[in-house]
C-alpha positions in Angstrom: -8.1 43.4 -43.8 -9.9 43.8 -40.3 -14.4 44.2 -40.7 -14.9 47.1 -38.2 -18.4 47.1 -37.4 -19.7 50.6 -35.6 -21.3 50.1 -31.9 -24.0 52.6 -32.4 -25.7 50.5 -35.2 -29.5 49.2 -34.2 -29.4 45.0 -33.9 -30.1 43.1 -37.3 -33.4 41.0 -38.0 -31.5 38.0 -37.5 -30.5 38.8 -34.0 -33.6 40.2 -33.1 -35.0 37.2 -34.2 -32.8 35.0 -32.6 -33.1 37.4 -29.2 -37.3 36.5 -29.6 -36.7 33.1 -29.7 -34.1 32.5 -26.9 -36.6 34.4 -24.4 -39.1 32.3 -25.6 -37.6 29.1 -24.6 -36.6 30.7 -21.6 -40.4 31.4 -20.7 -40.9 27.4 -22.1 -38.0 26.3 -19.3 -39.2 28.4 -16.8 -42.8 26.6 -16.9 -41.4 23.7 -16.5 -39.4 24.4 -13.5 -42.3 23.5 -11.8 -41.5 19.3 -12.4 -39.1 18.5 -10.0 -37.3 15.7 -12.0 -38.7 16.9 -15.6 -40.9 13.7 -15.8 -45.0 14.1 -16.0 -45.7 10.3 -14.4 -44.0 8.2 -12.7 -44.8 4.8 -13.8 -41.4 3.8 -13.9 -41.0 3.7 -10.6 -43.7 1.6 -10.1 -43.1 -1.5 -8.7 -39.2 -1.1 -7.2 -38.8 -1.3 -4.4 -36.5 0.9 -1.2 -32.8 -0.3 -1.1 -32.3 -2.5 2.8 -30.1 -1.3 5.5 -27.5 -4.1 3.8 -26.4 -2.2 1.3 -23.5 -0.9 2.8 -22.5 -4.7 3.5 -22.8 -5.8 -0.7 -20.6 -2.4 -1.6 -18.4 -3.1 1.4 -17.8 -7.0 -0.2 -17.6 -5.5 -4.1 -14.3 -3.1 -2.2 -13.4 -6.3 -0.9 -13.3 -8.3 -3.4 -11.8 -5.9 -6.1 -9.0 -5.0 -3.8 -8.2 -9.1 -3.3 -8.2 -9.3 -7.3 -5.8 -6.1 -7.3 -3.6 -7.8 -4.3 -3.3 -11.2 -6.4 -2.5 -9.5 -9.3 0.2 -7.2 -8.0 1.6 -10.4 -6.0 1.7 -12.6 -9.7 3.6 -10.0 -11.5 6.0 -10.1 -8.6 
């Protein structure tokens, strides 16, 4: 047996409610768009320091070195 409910019918407490509350923390959100990151300080940033121009060479050697693991691998099974 099918609940037919009729369109023209004024929203329930419960949704309006619910409709209040969800604008609310809309409003809530859209103050604190403002933050770029979300974060008020940044004192945990404090004291790292700026990647050098090497990094490309230490992820270039991880490639390296987990592709000769792969290759030795491969070439044991064979």
């Amino acid at each position: 047996m099918a609940l037919f409910v009729r369109q023209d019918e004024n929203r329930t407490e419960l949704q309006q409610r619910l409709a209040t509350e969800l604008q609310e923390r809309a409003k809530l959100k859209a103050k604190q768009a403002d933050q770029p990151d979300g974060v008020e300080d940044s004192q945990f940033i404090k004291g790292t320091k700026q990647s050098t121009g090497l990094a490309w060479l230490w992820a270039l050697v991880a490639v390296l070195a987990v592709g000769t693991i792969l290759f030795l691998m491969i070439k044991a099974n064979a």
